[in-house]
C-alpha positions in Angstrom: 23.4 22.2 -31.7 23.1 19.0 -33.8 19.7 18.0 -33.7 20.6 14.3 -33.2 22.4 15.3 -29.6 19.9 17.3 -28.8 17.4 14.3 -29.6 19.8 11.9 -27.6 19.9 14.5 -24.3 16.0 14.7 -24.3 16.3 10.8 -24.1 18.4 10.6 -21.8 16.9 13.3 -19.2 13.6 11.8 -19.9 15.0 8.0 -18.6 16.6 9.7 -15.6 13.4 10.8 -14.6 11.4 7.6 -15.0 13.7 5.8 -13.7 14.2 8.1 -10.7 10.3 7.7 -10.2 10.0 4.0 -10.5 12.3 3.8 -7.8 10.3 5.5 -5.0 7.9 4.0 -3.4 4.4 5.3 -2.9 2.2 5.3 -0.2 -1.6 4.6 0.8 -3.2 4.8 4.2 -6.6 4.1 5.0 -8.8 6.2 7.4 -9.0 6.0 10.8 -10.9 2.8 11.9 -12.1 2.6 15.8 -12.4 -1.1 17.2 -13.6 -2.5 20.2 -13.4 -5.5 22.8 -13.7 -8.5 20.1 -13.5 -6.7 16.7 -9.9 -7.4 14.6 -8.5 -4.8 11.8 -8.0 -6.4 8.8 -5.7 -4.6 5.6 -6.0 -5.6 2.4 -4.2 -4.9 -1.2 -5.0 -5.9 -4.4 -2.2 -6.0 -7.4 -3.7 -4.7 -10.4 -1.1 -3.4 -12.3 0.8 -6.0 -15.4 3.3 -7.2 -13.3 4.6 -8.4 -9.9 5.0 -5.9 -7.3 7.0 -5.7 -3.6 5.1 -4.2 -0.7 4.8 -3.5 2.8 1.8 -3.7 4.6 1.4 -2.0 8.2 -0.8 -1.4 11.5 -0.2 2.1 12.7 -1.7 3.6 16.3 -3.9 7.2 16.4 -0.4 8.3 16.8 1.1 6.7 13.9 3.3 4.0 15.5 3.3 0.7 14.5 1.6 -2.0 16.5 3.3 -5.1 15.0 6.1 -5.7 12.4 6.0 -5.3 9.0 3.9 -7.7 7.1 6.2 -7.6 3.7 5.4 -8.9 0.4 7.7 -9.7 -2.7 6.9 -10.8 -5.8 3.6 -10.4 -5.6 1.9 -11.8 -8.6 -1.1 -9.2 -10.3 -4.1 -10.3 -9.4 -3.0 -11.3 -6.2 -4.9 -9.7 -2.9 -2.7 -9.7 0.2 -4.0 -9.0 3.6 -3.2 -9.8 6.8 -4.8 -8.7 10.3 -4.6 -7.2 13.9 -6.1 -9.4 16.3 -8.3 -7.5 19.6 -8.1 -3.6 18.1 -9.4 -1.9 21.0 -8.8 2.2 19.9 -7.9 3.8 17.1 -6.1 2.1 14.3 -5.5 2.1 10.5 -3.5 0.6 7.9 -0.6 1.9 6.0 0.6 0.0 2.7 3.8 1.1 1.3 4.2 -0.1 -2.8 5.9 -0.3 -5.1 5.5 1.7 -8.2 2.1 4.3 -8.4 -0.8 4.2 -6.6 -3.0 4.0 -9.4 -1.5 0.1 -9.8 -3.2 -1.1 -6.7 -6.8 -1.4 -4.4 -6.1 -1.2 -0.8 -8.6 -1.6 2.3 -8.8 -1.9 5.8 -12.1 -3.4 7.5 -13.0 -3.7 11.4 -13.9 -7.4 11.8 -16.2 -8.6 14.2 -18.1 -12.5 14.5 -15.9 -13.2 11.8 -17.2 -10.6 9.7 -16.6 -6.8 8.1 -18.9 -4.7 9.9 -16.8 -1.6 8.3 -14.7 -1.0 5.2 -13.1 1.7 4.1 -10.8 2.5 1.1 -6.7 3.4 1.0 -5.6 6.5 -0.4 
Protein backbone atom coordinates (compact mmCIF):
# COMPACT_ATOMS: atom_id res chain seq x y z
CA UNK A 1 0.00 0.00 0.00
CA UNK A 2 1.19 3.57 -0.97
CA UNK A 3 2.56 4.99 1.96
CA UNK A 4 0.92 8.44 1.34
CA UNK A 5 -2.74 6.58 1.63
CA UNK A 6 -1.77 4.81 4.24
CA UNK A 7 -0.55 8.25 5.84
CA UNK A 8 -3.94 9.92 4.67
CA UNK A 9 -6.21 6.83 6.37
CA UNK A 10 -4.34 7.15 9.81
CA UNK A 11 -5.48 10.92 9.47
CA UNK A 12 -8.44 10.38 8.80
CA UNK A 13 -9.36 7.55 11.45
CA UNK A 14 -7.46 9.59 13.97
CA UNK A 15 -10.12 12.84 13.31
CA UNK A 16 -13.07 10.50 13.45
CA UNK A 17 -12.13 9.66 16.78
CA UNK A 18 -11.47 13.16 18.15
CA UNK A 19 -14.16 14.40 16.76
CA UNK A 20 -16.39 11.54 17.95
CA UNK A 21 -15.02 12.44 21.54
CA UNK A 22 -15.41 16.18 21.47
CA UNK A 23 -18.89 15.51 20.84
CA UNK A 24 -19.90 13.72 24.02
CA UNK A 25 -20.45 15.28 26.89
CA UNK A 26 -18.84 14.42 30.18
CA UNK A 27 -20.14 14.22 33.47
CA UNK A 28 -19.31 15.34 37.22
CA UNK A 29 -21.32 14.78 40.32
CA UNK A 30 -20.58 15.82 43.59
CA UNK A 31 -21.04 13.61 46.80
CA UNK A 32 -23.88 13.34 48.60
CA UNK A 33 -24.59 16.51 50.68
CA UNK A 34 -27.32 16.25 53.74
CA UNK A 35 -29.23 19.62 54.50
CA UNK A 36 -31.49 20.67 57.08
CA UNK A 37 -34.44 23.09 57.99
CA UNK A 38 -32.63 26.56 56.86
CA UNK A 39 -29.44 25.35 55.01
CA UNK A 40 -29.55 25.84 50.81
CA UNK A 41 -27.35 23.59 48.30
CA UNK A 42 -25.39 25.57 46.31
CA UNK A 43 -23.36 24.10 42.81
CA UNK A 44 -20.72 25.63 41.44
CA UNK A 45 -18.38 25.25 38.06
CA UNK A 46 -15.57 26.92 37.10
CA UNK A 47 -14.32 27.07 33.15
CA UNK A 48 -10.81 26.55 33.04
CA UNK A 49 -10.15 25.20 29.83
CA UNK A 50 -8.98 28.07 26.61
CA UNK A 51 -12.27 28.45 25.47
CA UNK A 52 -16.03 28.92 25.95
CA UNK A 53 -17.93 25.93 27.00
CA UNK A 54 -21.96 24.88 27.17
CA UNK A 55 -23.15 23.15 30.30
CA UNK A 56 -25.83 21.95 32.34
CA UNK A 57 -25.96 22.25 35.89
CA UNK A 58 -28.46 20.06 38.12
CA UNK A 59 -30.07 19.22 41.60
CA UNK A 60 -30.59 15.49 41.81
CA UNK A 61 -32.62 13.71 45.05
CA UNK A 62 -30.86 10.48 47.09
CA UNK A 63 -32.62 8.84 44.30
CA UNK A 64 -31.23 10.68 41.49
CA UNK A 65 -34.29 12.68 40.30
CA UNK A 66 -34.15 16.04 39.68
CA UNK A 67 -35.58 18.64 42.04
CA UNK A 68 -35.80 21.70 39.66
CA UNK A 69 -35.14 22.32 35.95
CA UNK A 70 -32.06 22.46 34.39
CA UNK A 71 -29.95 25.47 35.09
CA UNK A 72 -28.14 25.65 31.43
CA UNK A 73 -25.28 27.58 30.47
CA UNK A 74 -23.91 28.47 26.89
CA UNK A 75 -21.14 30.18 25.92
CA UNK A 76 -19.61 30.32 28.94
CA UNK A 77 -16.48 32.37 28.83
CA UNK A 78 -13.06 30.58 30.63
CA UNK A 79 -12.59 31.95 33.67
CA UNK A 80 -16.10 32.14 34.26
CA UNK A 81 -17.68 30.32 37.60
CA UNK A 82 -21.29 29.48 37.29
CA UNK A 83 -23.46 28.48 40.13
CA UNK A 84 -26.68 28.53 41.06
CA UNK A 85 -28.64 27.14 44.19
CA UNK A 86 -31.49 24.99 45.95
CA UNK A 87 -33.30 26.97 48.38
CA UNK A 88 -34.60 24.92 51.90
CA UNK A 89 -32.60 21.32 51.16
CA UNK A 90 -34.08 19.30 53.79
CA UNK A 91 -32.50 15.50 52.88
CA UNK A 92 -30.21 14.20 50.77
CA UNK A 93 -29.12 16.14 47.78
CA UNK A 94 -26.17 16.65 45.31
CA UNK A 95 -25.20 18.31 42.26
CA UNK A 96 -24.78 16.93 38.84
CA UNK A 97 -22.97 19.10 36.12
CA UNK A 98 -23.15 17.89 32.63
CA UNK A 99 -20.05 19.63 30.22
CA UNK A 100 -18.98 20.05 27.53
CA UNK A 101 -15.70 18.64 26.45
CA UNK A 102 -13.31 16.58 29.31
CA UNK A 103 -13.47 16.80 32.73
CA UNK A 104 -10.09 17.78 33.31
CA UNK A 105 -11.33 21.43 31.67
CA UNK A 106 -13.39 22.30 34.63
CA UNK A 107 -13.68 22.73 38.83
CA UNK A 108 -16.98 21.84 40.07
CA UNK A 109 -18.48 22.12 43.74
CA UNK A 110 -21.47 21.84 45.72
CA UNK A 111 -21.57 23.45 49.33
CA UNK A 112 -24.53 23.26 52.07
CA UNK A 113 -25.30 26.87 52.85
CA UNK A 114 -26.49 28.02 56.03
CA UNK A 115 -26.66 32.02 57.62
CA UNK A 116 -25.56 32.85 54.32
CA UNK A 117 -22.62 30.86 54.56
CA UNK A 118 -20.72 27.36 53.35
CA UNK A 119 -20.68 25.24 56.37
CA UNK A 120 -19.68 22.29 53.89
CA UNK A 121 -17.90 21.93 50.53
CA UNK A 122 -17.12 19.19 48.70
CA UNK A 123 -15.52 18.64 45.23
CA UNK A 124 -17.18 17.14 41.66
CA UNK A 125 -15.94 14.23 40.14
Amino acid sequence: MDIHIRRTRIITAALVFALAGAAQAAQMFTPPLQGAAGTALQCNILNASNRDRDLTIRFLDQDGNPTLPDFVVQNMPPGFVAGTAQGTVVGTRYCHFIVQGGKNEYRASGCIISGGKCISAVPAQ
